[in-house]
C-alpha positions as CSV (number, residue, x, y, z in Angstrom):
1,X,-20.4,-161.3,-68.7
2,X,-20.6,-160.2,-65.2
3,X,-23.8,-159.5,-63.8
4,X,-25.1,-155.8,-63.1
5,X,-26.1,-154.8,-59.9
6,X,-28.3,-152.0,-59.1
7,X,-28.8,-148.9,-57.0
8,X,-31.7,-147.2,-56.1
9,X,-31.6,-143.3,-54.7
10,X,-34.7,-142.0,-53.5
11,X,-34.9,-138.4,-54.0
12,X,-33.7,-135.8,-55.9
13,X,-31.6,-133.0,-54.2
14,X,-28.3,-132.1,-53.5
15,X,-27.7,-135.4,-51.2
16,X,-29.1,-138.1,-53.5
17,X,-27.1,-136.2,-56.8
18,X,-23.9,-136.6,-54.8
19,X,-24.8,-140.1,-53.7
20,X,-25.6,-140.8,-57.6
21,X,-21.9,-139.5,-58.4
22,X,-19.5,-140.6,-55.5
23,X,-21.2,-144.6,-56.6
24,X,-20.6,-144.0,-60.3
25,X,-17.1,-142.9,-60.0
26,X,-17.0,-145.4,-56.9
27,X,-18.2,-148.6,-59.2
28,X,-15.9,-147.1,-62.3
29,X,-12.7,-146.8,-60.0
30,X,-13.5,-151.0,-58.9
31,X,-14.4,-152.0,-62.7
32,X,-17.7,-153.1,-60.9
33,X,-20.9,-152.4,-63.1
34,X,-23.5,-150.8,-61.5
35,X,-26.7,-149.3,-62.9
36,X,-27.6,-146.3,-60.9
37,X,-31.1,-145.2,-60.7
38,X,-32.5,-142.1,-59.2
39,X,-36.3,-141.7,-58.5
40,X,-37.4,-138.1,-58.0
41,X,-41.1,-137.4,-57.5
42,X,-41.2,-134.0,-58.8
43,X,-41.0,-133.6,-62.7
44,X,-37.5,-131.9,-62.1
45,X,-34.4,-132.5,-59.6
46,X,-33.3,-129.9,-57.1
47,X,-36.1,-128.0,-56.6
48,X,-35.1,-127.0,-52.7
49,X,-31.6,-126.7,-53.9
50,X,-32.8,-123.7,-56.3
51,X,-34.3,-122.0,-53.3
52,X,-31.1,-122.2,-51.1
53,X,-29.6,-118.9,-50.0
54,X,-32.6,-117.1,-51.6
55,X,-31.6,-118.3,-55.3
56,X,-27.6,-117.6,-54.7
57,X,-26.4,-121.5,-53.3
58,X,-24.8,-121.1,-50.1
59,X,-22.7,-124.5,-50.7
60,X,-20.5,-125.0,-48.4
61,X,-18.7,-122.7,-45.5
62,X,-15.1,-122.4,-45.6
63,X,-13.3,-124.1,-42.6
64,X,-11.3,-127.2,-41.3
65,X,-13.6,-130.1,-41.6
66,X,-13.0,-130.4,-37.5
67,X,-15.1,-126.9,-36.9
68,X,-17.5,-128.1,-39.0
69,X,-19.6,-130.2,-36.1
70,X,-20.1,-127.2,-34.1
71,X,-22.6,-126.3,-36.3
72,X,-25.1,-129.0,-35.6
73,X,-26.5,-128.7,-32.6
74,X,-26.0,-131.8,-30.7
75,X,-25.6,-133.8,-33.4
76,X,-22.5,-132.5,-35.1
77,X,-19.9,-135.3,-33.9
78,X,-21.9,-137.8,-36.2
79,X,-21.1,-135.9,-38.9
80,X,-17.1,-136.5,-38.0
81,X,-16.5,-139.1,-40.7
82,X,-18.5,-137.9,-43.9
83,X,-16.7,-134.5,-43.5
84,X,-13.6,-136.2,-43.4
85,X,-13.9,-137.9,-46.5
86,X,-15.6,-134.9,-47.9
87,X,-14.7,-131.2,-46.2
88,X,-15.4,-128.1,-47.6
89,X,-12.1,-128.0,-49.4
90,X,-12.6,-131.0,-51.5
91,X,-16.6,-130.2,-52.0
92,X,-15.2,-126.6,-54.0
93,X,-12.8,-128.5,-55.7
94,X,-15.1,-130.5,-56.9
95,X,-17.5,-127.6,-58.1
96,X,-14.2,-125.8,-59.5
97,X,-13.4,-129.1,-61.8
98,X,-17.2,-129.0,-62.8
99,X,-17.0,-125.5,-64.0
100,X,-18.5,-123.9,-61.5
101,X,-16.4,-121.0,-60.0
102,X,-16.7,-120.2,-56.7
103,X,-16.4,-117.4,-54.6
104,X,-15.7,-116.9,-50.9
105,X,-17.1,-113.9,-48.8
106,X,-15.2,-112.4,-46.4
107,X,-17.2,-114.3,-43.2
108,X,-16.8,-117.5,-44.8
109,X,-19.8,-118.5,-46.8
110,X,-18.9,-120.0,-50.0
111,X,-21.3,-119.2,-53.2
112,X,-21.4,-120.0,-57.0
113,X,-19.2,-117.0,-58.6
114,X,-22.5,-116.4,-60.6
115,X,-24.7,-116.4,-57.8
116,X,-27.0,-118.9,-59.6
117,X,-28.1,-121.6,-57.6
118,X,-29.3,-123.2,-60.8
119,X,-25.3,-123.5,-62.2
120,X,-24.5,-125.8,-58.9
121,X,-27.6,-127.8,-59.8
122,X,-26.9,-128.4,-63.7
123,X,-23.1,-129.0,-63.0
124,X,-24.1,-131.8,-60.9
125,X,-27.2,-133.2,-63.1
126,X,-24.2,-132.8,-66.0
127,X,-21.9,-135.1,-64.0
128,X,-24.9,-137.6,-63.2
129,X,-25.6,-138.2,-67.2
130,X,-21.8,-138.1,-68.0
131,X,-21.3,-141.0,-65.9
132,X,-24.5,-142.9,-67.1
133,X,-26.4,-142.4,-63.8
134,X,-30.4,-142.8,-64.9
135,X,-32.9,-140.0,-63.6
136,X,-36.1,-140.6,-63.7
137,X,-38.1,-137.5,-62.8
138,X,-41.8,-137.6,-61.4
139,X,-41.9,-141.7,-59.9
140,X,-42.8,-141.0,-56.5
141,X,-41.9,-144.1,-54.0
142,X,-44.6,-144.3,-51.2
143,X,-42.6,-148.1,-49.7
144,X,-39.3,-150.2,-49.8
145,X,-39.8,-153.5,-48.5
146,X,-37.0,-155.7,-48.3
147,X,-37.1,-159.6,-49.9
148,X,-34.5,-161.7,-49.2
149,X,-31.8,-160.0,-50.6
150,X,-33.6,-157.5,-52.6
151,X,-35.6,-154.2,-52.5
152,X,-38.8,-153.5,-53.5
153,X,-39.2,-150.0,-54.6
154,X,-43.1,-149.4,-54.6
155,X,-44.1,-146.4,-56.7
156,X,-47.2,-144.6,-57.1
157,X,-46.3,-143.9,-61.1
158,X,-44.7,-147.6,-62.3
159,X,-44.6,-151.0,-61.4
160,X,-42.5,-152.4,-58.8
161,X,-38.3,-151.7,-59.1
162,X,-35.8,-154.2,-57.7
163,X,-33.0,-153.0,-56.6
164,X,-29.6,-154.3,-54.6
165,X,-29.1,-151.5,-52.3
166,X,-31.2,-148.3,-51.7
167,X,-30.2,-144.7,-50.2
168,X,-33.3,-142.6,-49.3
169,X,-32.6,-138.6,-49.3
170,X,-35.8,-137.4,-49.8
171,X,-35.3,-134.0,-48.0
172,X,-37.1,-133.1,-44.7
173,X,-40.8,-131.7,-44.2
174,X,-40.3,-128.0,-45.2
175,X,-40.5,-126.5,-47.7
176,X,-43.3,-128.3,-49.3
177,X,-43.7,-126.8,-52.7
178,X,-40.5,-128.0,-53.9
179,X,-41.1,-131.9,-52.6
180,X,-40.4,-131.8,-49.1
181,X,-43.4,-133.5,-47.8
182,X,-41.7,-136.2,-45.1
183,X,-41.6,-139.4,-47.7
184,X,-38.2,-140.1,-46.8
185,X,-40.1,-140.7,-43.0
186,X,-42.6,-142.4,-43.5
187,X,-40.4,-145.1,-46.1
188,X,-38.3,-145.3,-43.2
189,X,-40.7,-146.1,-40.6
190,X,-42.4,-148.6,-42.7
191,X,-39.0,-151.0,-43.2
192,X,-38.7,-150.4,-39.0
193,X,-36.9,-147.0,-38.2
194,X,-37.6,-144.7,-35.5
195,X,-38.4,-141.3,-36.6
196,X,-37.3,-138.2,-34.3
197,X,-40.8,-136.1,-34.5
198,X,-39.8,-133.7,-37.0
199,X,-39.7,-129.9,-35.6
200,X,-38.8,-126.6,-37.3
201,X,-34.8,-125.6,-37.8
202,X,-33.6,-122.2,-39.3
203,X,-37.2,-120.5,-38.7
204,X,-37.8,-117.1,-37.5
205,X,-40.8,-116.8,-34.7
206,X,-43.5,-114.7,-34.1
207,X,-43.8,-112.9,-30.4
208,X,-46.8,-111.7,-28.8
209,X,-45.4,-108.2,-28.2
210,X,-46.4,-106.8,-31.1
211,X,-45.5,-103.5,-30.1
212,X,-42.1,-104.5,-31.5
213,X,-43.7,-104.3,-35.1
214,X,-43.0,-101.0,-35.3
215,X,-39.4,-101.7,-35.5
216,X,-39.1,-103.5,-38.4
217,X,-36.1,-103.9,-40.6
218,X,-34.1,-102.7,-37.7
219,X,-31.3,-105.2,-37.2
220,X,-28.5,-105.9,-34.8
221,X,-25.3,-106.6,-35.2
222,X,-24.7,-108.6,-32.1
223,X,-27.5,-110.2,-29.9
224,X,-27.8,-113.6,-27.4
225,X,-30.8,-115.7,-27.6
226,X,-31.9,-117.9,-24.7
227,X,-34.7,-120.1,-23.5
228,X,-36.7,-119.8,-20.4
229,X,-36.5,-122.4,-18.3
230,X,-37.7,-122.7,-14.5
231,X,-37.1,-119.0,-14.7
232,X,-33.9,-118.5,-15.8
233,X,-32.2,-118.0,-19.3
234,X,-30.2,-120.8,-20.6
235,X,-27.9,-119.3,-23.6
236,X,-28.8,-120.4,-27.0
237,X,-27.1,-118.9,-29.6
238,X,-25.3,-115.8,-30.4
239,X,-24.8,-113.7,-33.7
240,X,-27.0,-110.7,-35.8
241,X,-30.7,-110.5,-35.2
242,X,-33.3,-109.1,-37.0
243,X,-36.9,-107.1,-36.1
244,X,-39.1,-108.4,-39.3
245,X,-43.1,-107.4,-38.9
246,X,-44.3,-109.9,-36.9
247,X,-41.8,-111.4,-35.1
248,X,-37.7,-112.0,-35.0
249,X,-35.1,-113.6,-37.5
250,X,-31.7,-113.7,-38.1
251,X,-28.9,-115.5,-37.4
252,X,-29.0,-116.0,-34.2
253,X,-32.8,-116.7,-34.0
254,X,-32.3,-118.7,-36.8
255,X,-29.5,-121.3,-35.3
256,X,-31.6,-121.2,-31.8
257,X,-35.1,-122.3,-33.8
258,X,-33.9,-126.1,-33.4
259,X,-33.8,-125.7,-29.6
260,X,-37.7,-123.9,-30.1
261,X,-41.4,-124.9,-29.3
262,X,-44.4,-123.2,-30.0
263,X,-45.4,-121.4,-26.8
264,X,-41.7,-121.0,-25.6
265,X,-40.6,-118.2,-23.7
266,X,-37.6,-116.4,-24.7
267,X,-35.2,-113.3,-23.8
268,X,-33.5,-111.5,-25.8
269,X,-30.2,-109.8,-25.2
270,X,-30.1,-106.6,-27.4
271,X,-25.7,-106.7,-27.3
272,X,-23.1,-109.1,-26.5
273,X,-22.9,-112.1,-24.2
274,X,-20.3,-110.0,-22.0
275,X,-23.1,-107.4,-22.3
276,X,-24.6,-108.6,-19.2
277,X,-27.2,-106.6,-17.3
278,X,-25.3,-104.9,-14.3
279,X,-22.3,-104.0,-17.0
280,X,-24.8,-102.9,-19.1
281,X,-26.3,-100.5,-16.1
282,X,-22.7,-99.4,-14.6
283,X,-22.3,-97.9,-18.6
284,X,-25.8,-96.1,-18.0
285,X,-25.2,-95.0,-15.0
286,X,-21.5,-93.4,-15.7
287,X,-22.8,-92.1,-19.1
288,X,-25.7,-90.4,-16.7
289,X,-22.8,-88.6,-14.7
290,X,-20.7,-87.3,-17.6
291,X,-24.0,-85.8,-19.8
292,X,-26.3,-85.1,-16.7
293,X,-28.2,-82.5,-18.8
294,X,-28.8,-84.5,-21.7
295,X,-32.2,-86.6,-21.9
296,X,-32.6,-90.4,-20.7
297,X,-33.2,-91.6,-24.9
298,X,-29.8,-89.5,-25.4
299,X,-27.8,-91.0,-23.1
300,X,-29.4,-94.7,-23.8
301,X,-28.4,-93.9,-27.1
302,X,-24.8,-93.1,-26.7
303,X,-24.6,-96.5,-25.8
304,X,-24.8,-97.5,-29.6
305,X,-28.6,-98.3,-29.6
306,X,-31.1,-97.0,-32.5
307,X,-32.8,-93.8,-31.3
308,X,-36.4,-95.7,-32.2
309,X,-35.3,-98.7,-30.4
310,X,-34.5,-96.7,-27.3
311,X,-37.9,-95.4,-27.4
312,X,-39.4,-98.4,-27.4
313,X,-37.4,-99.9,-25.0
314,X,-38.8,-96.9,-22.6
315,X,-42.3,-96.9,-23.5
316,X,-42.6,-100.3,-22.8
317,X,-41.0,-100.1,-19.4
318,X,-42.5,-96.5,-19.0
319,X,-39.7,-94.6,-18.3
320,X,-40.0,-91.0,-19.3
321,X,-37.2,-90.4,-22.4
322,X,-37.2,-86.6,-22.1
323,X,-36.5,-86.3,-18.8
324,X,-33.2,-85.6,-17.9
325,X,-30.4,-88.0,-17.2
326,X,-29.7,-86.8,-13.7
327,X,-32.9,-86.4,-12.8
328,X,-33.1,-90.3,-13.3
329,X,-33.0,-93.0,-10.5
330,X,-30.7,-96.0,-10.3
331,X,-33.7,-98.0,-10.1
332,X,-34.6,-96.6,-13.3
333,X,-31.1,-96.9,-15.2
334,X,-31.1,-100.9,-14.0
335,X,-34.6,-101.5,-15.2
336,X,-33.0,-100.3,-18.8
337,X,-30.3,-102.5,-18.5
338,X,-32.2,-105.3,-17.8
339,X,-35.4,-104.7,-20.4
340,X,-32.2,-104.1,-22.8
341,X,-30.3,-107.6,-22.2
342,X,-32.9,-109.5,-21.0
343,X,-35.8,-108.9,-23.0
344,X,-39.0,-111.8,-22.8
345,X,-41.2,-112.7,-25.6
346,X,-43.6,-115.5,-25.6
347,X,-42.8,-116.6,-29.1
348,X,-45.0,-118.4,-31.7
349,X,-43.3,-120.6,-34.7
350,X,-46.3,-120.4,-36.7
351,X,-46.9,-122.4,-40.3
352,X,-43.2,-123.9,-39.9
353,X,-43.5,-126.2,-42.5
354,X,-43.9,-123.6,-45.0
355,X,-41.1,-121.0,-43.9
356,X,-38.6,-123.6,-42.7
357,X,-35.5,-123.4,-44.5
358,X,-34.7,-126.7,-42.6
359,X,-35.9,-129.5,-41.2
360,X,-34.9,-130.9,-37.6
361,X,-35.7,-134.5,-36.5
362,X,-35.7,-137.5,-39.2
363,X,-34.6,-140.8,-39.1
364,X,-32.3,-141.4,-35.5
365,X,-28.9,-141.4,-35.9
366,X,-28.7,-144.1,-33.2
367,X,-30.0,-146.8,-36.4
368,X,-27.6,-145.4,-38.6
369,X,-23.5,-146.1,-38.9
370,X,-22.0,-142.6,-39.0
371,X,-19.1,-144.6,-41.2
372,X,-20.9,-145.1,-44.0
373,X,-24.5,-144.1,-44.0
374,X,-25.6,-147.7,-43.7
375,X,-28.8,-148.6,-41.5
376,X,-27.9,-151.0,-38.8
377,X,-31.6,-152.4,-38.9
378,X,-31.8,-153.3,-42.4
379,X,-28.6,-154.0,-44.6
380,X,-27.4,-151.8,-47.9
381,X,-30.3,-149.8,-46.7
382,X,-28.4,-145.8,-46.6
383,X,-29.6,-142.7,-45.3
384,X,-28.1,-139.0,-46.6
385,X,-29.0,-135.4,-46.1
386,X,-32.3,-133.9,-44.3
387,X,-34.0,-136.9,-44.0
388,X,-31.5,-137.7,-41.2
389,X,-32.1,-136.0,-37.5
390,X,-29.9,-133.7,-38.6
391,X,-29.9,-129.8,-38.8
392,X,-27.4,-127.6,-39.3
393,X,-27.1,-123.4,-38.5
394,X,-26.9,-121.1,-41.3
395,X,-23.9,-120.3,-43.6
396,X,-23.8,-123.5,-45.6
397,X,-23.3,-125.9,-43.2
398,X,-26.8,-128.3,-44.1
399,X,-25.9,-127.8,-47.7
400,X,-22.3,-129.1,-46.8
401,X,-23.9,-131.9,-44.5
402,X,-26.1,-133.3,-47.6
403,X,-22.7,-133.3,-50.1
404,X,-21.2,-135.1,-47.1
405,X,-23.4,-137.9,-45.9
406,X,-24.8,-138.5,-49.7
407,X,-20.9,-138.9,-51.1
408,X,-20.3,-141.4,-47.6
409,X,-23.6,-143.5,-48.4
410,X,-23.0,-143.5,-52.3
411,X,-19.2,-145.1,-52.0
412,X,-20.0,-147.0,-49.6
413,X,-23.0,-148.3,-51.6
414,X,-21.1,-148.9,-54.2
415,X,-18.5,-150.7,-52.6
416,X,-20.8,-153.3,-50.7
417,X,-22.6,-154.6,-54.1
């Protein structure tokens, strides 16, 4: 009888589920027998998952696998193999075969038909039991030590497991309540890993201007974020921003949070990139000539801006709104433009870990082997998902990065034992 080997996932989400599948089917394809175990420490699996696009599963975004890594920050060419043995194509065929339809919006993000986070989760707990995978809810692992040629899996529930091959994909360190609490980092770190300080990703911030509370709910369609640095803006991210009650969110704040720290100063550009300042003011001023008699917040407005943003915007420049537009100086026109497209805000990112939809920093890519998951410190040791230092913007693209990396690490896991 041939012997049984055995694999150990740590965690309980999306990427460990998908690591638990792709080495079933993996070790059924080879005729190889593998027992598959997955160690959650909560007393149920996908507890982050459930939260993801508030409830509805954003899964995956629909694109060529090749746009995918310019939606990860810096970090994004890592990701080049895993989507190429899973892209968004194959990851909704897979949910399509599980019974799970799928629909896809008109700007790309791919969700459950349903809108029911909790159908992506069951179809994939369904396809973990159908294939014999063992979950084991609520064994929390606090070390992995390696001994000779086997892992010891220490948990704070059960005695020791022993296991042939281990992939950690314990989430990040947001998110708390559902089990995000940084185990997956400090298991790494233990067994010799460096860990990228985590830092908050997809976060909104709070500003010190809080004059702009009075705003909010207003949103824009199109607006540029960029960092201050030695005095001068360097471009962050682009897309719809929104004014909440203490601060800014959004897309495009959202996708610039990775680049953010807690005291940062920021500017804001209420418009396009191509929006810039002096075209911004040569609009103003030609609008000034053609409606002279009209009032300053009129003519501002023409321009396509809310009527109580405009206000705003001149109060806190302190511009008078009702006089009229050709009573107005130049002077006065640019300083609008630029207050407009190049707002400041000394921003705050405040309890992170609790409003985080994702983490940045983890375990550095430069220890792990982008082919197949594998640490190149300690062998058929596999990293997958948030744990790793990476983050991705929002649409679907971490969600897509943890099916990814936890299908690489799981077939490959399977395939070295």
């Amino acid at each position: 009888m041939a012997s049984v080997s055995r694999l150990a996932i740590v965690g309980g989400g999306p990427a460990a589920l998908m690591a638990a599948y792709s080495a079933a089917i993996t070790s059924q394809k080879m005729h190889k027998p593998i027992e598959i175990i997955v160690l959650e420490r909560n007393r149920s699996f996908g507890k982050k998952l459930l939260c993801s696009g508030s409830g509805q599963c954003n899964l995956t975004y629909d694109c060529l696998s090749d746009q995918l890594v310019e939606h990860y920050g810096d970090h994004g060419t890592f990701l080049h193999h895993a989507f190429q043995k899973l892209p968004p194509q194959a990851v909704m065929q897979l949910f399509t075969s599980w019974n799970v339809p799928l629909t896809i919006r008109q700007d790309g993000k791919v969700f459950p038909r349903s809108l029911k986070s909790i159908d992506v989760l069951n179809s994939l707990l369904h396809q973990c039991k159908q294939h014999d995978v063992v979950l084991k809810p609520g064994f929390q692992v606090h070390s992995i030590k390696k001994k000779e040629e086997k892992f010891i899996i220490e948990t704070h529930q059960q005695p020791s497991y022993e296991s042939d091959a281990v992939i950690v994909a314990t989430g990040g360190l947001s998110y708390p309540k559902t089990g995000s609490t940084g185990d997956g980092y400090r298991i790494a770190k233990k067994i010799g890993h460096t860990i990228i300080p985590p830092h908050a990703a997809l976060n909104g911030v709070k500003v010190e201007e809080r004059s702009i509370s009075k705003l909010s709910g207003l949103s824009f369609a199109e607006a540029t974020v960029s960092l201050i640095q030695d005095g001068k803006p360097m471009l962050l991210s682009e897309g719809s921003l929104l004014i909440t009650h203490d601060g800014l969110s959004g897309p495009a704040i959202l996708n610039a949070s990775r680049y953010l720290s807690e005291g940062d100063s920021i500017s804001i550009g209420f418009g396009t990139k191509s929006d810039l300042g002096q075209s911004l003011f040569s609009k103003l001023v030609n609008q000034a000539s053609v409606s002279g008699s009209q009032q300053v917040r009129t003519v501002v407005s023409h321009l396509g801006f809310p009527m109580s943003f405009v206000d705003w915007i001149l109060l806190e420049i302190a511009i008078e709104g009702n006089k009229k537009a050709a009573e107005t100086s130049k002077n006065n026109y640019k300083a609008i433009a630029s207050a407009i497209t190049d707002h400041r805000f000394v921003i705050s990112l405040g309890d992170w870990q609790q409003t985080a939809m994702v983490t940045a920093g983890g375990v550095s890519l430069e220890e792990i082997d982008s082919t197949s998951m594998m640490s190149t410190i300690v062998k058929h040791l596999y990293f997958a998902g948030e744990v790793l230092d990476i983050d991705g913007d929002t649409g679907g693209f971490n969600l897509q990065a943890a099916w990814a990396t936890g299908y690489l690490a799981g077939t490959h896991a399977a395939c070295a034992l």
